[in-house]
FIVONU-380648 format. One record per residue (C-alpha): residue in one letter; chain; residue number from 1; z, x, y. Coordinates in nm, 4 decimals, always signed. Each point is the difference from the previous one (the first is absolute). Last residue first. Layout:
BEGIN
R   ronu   kolza   kolvex          z          x          y
R      A       A      NUM          Z          X          Y
...
% end
This chain:
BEGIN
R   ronu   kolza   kolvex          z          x          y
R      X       A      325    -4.0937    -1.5454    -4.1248
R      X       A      324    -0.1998    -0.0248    -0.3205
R      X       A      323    +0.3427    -0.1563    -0.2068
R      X       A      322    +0.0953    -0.2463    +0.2828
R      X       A      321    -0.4125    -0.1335    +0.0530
R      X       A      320    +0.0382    -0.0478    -0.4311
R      X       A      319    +0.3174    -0.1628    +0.0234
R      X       A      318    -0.1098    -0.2407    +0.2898
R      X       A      317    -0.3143    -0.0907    -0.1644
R      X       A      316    +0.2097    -0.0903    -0.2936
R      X       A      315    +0.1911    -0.2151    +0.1805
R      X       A      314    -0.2738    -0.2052    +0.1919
R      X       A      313    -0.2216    -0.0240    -0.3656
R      X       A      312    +0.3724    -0.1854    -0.1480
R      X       A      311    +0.0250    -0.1869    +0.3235
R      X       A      310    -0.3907    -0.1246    -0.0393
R      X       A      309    +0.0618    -0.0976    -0.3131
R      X       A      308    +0.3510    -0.2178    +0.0203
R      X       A      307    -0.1896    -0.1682    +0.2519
R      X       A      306    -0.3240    -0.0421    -0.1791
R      X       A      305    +0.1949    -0.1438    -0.3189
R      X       A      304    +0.2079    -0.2339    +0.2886
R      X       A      303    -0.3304    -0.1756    +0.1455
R      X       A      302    -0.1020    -0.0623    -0.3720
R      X       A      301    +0.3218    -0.2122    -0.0105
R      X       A      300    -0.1212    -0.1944    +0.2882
R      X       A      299    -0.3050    -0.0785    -0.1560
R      X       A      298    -0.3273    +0.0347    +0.1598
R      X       A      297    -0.1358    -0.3015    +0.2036
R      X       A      296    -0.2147    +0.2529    +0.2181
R      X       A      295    +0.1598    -0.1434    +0.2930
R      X       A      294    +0.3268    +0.1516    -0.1354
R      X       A      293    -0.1513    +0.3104    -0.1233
R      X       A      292    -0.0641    +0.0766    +0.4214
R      X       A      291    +0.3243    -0.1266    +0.0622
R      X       A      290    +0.2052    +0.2042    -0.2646
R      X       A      289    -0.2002    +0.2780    +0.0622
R      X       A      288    -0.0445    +0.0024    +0.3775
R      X       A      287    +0.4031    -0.0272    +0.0386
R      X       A      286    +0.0580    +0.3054    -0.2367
R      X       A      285    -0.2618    +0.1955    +0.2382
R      X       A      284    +0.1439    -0.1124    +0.2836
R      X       A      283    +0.4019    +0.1131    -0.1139
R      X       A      282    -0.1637    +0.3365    -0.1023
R      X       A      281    -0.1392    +0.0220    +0.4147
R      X       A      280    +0.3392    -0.1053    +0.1179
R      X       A      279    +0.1546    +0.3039    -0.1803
R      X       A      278    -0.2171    +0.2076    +0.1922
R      X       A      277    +0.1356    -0.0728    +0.2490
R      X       A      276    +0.3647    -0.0214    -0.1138
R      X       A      275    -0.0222    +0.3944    -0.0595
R      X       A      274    +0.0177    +0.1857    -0.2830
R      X       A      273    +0.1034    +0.3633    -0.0625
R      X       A      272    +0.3115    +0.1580    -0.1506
R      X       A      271    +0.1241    -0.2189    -0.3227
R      X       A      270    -0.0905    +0.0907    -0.3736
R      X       A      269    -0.1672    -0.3659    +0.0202
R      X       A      268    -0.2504    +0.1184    +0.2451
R      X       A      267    -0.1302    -0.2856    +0.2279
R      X       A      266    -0.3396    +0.0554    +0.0626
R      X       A      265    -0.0930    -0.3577    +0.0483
R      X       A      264    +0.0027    -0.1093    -0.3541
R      X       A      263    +0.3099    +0.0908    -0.0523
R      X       A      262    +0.1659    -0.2339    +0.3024
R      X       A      261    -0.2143    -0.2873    -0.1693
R      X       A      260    +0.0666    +0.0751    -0.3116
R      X       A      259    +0.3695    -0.0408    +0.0765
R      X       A      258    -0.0757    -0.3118    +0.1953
R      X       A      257    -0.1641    -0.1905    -0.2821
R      X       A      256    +0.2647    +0.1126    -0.2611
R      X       A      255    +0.2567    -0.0615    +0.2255
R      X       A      254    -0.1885    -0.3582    +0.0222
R      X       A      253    +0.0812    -0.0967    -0.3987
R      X       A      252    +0.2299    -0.3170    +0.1151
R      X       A      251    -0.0422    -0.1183    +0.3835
R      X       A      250    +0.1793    -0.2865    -0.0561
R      X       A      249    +0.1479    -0.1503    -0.2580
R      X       A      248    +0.3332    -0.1008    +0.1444
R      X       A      247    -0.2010    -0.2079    +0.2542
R      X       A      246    +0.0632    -0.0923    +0.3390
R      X       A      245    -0.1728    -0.2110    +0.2429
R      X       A      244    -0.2496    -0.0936    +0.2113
R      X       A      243    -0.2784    +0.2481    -0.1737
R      X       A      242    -0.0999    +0.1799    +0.2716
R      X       A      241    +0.3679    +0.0105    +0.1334
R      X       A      240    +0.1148    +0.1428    -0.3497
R      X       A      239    -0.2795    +0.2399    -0.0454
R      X       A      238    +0.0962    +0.1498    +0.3907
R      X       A      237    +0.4038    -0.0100    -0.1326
R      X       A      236    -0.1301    +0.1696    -0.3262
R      X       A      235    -0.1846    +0.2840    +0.2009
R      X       A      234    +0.2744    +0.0334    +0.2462
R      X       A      233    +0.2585    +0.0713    -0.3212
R      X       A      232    -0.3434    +0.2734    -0.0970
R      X       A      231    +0.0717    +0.1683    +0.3136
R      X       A      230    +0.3619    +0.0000    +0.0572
R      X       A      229    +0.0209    +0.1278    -0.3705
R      X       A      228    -0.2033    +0.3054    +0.1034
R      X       A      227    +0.1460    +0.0487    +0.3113
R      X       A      226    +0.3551    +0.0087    -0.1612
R      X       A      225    -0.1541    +0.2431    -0.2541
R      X       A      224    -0.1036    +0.2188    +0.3012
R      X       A      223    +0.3002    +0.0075    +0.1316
R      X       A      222    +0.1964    +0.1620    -0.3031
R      X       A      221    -0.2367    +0.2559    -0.0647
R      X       A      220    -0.0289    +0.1287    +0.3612
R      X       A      219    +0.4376    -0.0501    -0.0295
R      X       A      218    -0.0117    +0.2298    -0.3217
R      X       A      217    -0.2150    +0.2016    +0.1719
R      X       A      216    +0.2104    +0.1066    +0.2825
R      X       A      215    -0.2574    +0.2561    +0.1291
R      X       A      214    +0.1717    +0.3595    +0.0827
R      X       A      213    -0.2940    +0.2559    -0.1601
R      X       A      212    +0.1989    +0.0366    -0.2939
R      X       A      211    +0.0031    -0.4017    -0.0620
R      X       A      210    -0.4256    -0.0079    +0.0533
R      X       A      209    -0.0420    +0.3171    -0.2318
R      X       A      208    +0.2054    -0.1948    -0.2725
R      X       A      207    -0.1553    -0.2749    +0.0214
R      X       A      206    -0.3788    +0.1250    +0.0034
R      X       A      205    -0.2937    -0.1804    +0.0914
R      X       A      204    +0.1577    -0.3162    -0.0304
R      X       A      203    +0.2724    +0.0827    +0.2497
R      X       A      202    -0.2415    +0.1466    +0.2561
R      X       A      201    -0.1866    -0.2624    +0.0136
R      X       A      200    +0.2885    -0.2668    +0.0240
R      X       A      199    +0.1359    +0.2633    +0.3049
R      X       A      198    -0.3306    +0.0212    +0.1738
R      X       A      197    -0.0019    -0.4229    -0.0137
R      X       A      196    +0.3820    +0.0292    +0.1427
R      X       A      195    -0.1054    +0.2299    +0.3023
R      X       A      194    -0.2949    -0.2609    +0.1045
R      X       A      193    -0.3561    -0.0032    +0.0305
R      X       A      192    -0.1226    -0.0509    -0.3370
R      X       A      191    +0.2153    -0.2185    -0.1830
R      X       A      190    +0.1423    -0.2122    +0.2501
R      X       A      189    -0.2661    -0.0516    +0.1666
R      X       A      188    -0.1512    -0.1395    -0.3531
R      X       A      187    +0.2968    -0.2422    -0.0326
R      X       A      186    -0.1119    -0.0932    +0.3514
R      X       A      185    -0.3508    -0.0949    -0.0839
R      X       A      184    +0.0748    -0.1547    -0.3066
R      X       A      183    +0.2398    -0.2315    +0.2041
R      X       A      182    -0.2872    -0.1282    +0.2739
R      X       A      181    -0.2802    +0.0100    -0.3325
R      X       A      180    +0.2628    -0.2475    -0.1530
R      X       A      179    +0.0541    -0.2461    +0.2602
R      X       A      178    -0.3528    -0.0033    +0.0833
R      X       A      177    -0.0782    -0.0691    -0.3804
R      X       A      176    +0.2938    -0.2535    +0.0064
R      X       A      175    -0.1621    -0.1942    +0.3051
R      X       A      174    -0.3384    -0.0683    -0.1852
R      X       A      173    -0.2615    +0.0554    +0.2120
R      X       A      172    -0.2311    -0.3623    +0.0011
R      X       A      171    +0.1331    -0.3157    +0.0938
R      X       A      170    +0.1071    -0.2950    -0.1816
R      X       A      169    -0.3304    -0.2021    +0.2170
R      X       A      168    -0.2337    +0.2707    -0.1423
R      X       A      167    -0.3559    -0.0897    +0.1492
R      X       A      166    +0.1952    -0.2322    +0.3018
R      X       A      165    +0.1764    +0.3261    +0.0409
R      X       A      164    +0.3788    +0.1640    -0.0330
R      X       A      163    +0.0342    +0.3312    +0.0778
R      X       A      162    +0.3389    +0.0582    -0.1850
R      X       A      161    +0.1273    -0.0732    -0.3385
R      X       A      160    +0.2894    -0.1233    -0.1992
R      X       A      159    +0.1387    +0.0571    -0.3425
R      X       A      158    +0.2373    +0.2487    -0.0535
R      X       A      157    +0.1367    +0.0405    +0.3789
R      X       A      156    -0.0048    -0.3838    +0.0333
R      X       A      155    +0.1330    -0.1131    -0.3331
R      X       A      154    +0.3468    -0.0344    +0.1261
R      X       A      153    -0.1576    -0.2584    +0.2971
R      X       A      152    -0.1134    -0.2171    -0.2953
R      X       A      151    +0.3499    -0.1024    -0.1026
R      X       A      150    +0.1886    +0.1475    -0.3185
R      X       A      149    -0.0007    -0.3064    -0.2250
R      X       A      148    +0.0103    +0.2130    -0.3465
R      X       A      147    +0.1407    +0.3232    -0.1326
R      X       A      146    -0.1151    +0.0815    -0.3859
R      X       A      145    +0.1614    -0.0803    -0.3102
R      X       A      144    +0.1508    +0.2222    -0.2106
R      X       A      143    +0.3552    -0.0802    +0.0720
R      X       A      142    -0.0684    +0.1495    +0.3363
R      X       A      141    +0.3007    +0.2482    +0.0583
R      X       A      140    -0.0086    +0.0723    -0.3437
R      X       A      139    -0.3697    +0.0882    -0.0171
R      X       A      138    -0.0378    +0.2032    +0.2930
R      X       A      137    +0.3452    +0.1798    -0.1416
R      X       A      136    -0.1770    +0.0698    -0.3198
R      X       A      135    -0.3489    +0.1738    +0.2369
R      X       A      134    +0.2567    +0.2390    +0.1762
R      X       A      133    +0.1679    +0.0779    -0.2734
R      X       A      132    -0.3193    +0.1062    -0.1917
R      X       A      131    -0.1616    +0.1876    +0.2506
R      X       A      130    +0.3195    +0.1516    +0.1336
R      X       A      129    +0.0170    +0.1046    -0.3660
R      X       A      128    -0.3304    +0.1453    +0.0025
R      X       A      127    +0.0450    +0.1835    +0.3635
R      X       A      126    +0.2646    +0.2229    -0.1170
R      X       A      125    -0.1294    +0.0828    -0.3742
R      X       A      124    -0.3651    +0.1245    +0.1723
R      X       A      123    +0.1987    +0.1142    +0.3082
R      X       A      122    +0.2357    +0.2379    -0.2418
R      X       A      121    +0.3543    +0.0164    +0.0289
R      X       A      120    +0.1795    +0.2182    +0.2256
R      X       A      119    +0.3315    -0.2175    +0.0655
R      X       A      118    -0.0017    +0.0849    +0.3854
R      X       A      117    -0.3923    +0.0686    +0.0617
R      X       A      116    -0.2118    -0.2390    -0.2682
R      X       A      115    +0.3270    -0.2982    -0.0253
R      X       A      114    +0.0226    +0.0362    +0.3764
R      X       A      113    -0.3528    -0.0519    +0.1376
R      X       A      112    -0.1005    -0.3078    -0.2988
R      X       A      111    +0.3365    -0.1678    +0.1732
R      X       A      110    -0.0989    +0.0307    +0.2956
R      X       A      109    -0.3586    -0.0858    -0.0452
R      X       A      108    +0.1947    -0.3082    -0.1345
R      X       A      107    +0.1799    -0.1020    +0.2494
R      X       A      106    -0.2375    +0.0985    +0.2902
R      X       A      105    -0.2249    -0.1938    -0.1565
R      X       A      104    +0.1314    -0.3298    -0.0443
R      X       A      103    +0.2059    +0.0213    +0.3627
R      X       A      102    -0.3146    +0.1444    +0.1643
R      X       A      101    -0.2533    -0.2459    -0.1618
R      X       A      100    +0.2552    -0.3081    +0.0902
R      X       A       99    -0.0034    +0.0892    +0.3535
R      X       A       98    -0.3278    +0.0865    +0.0007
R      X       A       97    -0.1268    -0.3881    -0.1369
R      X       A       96    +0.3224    -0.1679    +0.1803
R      X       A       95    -0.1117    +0.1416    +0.3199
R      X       A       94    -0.3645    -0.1510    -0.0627
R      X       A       93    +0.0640    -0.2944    -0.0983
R      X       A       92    +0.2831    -0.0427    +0.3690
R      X       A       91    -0.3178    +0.0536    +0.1626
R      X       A       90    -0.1878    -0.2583    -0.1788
R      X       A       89    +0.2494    -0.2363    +0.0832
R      X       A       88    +0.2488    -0.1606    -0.2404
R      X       A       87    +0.0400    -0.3009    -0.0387
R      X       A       86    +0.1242    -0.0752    -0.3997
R      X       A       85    +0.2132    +0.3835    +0.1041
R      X       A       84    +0.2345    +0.0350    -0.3430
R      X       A       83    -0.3065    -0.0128    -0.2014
R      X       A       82    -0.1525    +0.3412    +0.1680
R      X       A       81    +0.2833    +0.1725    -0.1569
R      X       A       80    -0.0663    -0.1065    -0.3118
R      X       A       79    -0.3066    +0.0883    +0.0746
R      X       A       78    +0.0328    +0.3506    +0.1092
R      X       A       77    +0.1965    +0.1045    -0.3384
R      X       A       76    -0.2346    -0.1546    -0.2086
R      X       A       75    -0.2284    +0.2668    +0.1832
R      X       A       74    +0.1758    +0.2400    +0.0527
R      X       A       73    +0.0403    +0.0294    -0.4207
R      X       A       72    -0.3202    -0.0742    -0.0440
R      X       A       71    -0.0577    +0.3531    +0.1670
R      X       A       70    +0.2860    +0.1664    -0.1423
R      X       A       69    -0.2000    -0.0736    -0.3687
R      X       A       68    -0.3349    +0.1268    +0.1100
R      X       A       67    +0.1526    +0.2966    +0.1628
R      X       A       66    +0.2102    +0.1192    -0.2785
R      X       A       65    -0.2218    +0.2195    -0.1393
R      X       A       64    +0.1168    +0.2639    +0.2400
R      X       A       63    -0.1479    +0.3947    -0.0821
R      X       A       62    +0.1197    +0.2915    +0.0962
R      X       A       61    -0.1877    +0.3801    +0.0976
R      X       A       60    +0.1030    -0.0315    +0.3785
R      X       A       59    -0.3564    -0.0956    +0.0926
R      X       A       58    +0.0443    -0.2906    -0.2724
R      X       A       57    +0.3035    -0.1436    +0.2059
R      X       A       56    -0.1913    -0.0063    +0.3350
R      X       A       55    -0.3200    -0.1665    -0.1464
R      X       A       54    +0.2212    -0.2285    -0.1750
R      X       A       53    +0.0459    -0.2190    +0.3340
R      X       A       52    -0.3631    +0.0533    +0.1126
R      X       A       51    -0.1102    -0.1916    -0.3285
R      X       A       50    +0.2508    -0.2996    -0.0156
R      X       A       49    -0.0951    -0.0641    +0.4036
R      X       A       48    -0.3830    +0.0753    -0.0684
R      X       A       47    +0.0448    -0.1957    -0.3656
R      X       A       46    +0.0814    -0.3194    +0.1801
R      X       A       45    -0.2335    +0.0209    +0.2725
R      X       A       44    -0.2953    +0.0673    -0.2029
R      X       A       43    -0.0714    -0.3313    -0.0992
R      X       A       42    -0.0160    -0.1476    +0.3560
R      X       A       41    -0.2742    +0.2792    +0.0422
R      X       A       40    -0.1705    -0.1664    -0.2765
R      X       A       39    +0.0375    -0.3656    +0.1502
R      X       A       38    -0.1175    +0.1523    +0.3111
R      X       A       37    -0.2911    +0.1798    -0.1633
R      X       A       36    -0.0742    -0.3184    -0.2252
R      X       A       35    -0.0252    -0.2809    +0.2576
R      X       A       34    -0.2000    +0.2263    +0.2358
R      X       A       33    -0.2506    +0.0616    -0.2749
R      X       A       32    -0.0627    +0.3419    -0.1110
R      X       A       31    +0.1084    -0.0926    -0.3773
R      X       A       30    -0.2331    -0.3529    -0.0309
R      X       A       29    -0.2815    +0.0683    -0.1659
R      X       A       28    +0.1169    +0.2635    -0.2583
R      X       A       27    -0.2254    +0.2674    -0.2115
R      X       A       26    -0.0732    +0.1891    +0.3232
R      X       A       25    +0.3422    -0.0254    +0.2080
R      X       A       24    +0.1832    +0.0849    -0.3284
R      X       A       23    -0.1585    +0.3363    -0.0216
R      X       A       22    -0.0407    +0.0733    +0.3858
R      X       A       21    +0.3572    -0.1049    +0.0164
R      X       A       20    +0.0410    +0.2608    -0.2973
R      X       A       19    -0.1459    +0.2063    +0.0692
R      X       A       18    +0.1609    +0.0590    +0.3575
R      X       A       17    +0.3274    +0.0210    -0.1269
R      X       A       16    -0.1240    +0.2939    -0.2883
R      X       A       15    -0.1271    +0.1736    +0.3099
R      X       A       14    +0.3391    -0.0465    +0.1968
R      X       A       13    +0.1472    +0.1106    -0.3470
R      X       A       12    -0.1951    +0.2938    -0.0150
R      X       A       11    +0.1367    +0.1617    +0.3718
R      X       A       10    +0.0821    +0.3465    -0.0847
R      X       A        9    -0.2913    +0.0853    -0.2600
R      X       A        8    -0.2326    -0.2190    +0.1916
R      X       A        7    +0.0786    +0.2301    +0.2999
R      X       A        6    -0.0251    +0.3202    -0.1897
R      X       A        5    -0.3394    -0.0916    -0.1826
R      X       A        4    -0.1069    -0.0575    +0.3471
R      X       A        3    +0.1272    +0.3229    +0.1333
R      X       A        2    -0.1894    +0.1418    -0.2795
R      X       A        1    -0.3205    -0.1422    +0.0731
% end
């Protein structure tokens, strides 16, 4: 009995996951359907990649809130880009989707890197005005108005499917949940199997123990925020391509989705444990709420109250596991 009290203790929010699809699978018709689990998993892609980005910074002890802003930033970025190439392949999509993610993100995960370890100021402060440039230049570049007449091979990695049938003639496994599970996977690698990921737990347990004990952790710091911004600019470049073009607007309010996301999946915002696992298993649960309430015809803005709720019940679950242990 104890060792299952220990076990539900340690893995609640795989539980609370399968509640709910057992909750929403009961009072809904239609949520275990094919249709819905792909389109649900298709969902998820975006806040995975946002998600397993901040992951990394919020094991250090910082925060980035200005994924949702980088992210339409990549993605204005990538089709603009994507206008210059009328006939372009889907090959040559897909090149200027990374590309575009890497340039956006690297940029400004820089930047987010430097301003926290070279000019010391805070993440929170950091990461807010990268948030707000970031989102002003979308709109200057733009005008306002959103990125038209990109061709239909751009929307290939957003928007297209495999398996096709006579049943489902578009096709059934959506490429950019593939694409997303294959780049989760290796973010996660990277985390748990690999000198650096030691070195990002180490750093968020304690700094100063971490710099004694020889780890550059100005540089840990400093590459993880570029991995963070790389993440949530290939998040907007995915939304872009799904969407067939660019808007300014885009992806507004989801670092509030993927922070509760990375919290709710054991995550400790005082930094030192978390994995992007887990992680995945918070960005499920967010997904089955807004779908789930979706088919229930609830309102959208009810959708954000039980957000905002279940991130304020994550936190102070955290505090009170930090102050027993």
């Amino acid at each position: 009995m104890e060792k299952l009290k220990a076990w539900l203790k340690k893995n609640m929010v795989i539980v609370f996951l399968i509640g709910l699809c057992i909750g929403f699978g009961v009072t809904t018709d239609t949520f275990f359907t094919t249709k819905n689990v792909m389109n649900l998993t298709s969902q998820m892609a975006i806040n995975a990649l946002l998600a397993t980005g901040l992951t990394y910074v919020i094991i250090l002890g910082g925060i980035d809130i200005s994924v949702g802003s980088v992210a339409a930033l990549a993605g204005v970025f990538s089709a603009m880009v994507g206008l210059m190439f009328p006939n372009m392949s889907v090959f040559l999509s897909i090149i200027i989707l990374i590309v575009s993610s890497l340039i956006i993100g690297g940029i400004c995960g820089f930047f987010n890197g430097i301003m926290i370890t070279k000019f010391k100021v805070v993440p929170m402060i950091t990461t807010l005005a990268t948030m707000t440039i970031a989102r002003g230049v979308t709109y200057i570049v733009t005008g306002g108005t959103a990125v038209f007449g990109l061709p239909t091979q751009f929307s290939w990695l957003g928007a297209g499917r495999l398996l096709v049938t006579d049943s489902h003639p578009n096709g059934i496994i959506p490429i950019i949940t593939l694409f997303t599970i294959i780049v989760v996977a290796l973010m996660h690698i990277l985390l748990s199997k690999t000198v650096f990921g030691r070195h990002v737990y180490a750093t968020g347990s304690n700094l100063q123990v971490a710099h004694l004990s020889g780890i550059n952790t100005n540089r840990v710091i400093l590459k993880s925020h570029i991995l963070c911004s790389i993440m949530a600019a290939l998040g907007g470049v995915l939304v872009a391509s799904k969407l067939q073009n660019g808007q300014p607007g885009a992806c507004e309010g989801y670092e509030m989705y993927a922070i509760a996301s990375t919290v709710l999946g054991g995550t400790s915002l005082s930094g030192g444990s978390g994995s992007v696992g887990r992680a995945m298993f918070g960005v499920a649960i967010i997904a089955v709420i807004n779908n789930g309430m979706n088919l229930l015809s609830i309102s959208s803005y009810w959708q954000k109250v039980v957000i905002g709720s279940i991130i304020l019940l994550a936190v102070i679950f955290d505090m009170s596991q930090k102050k027993k242990a």
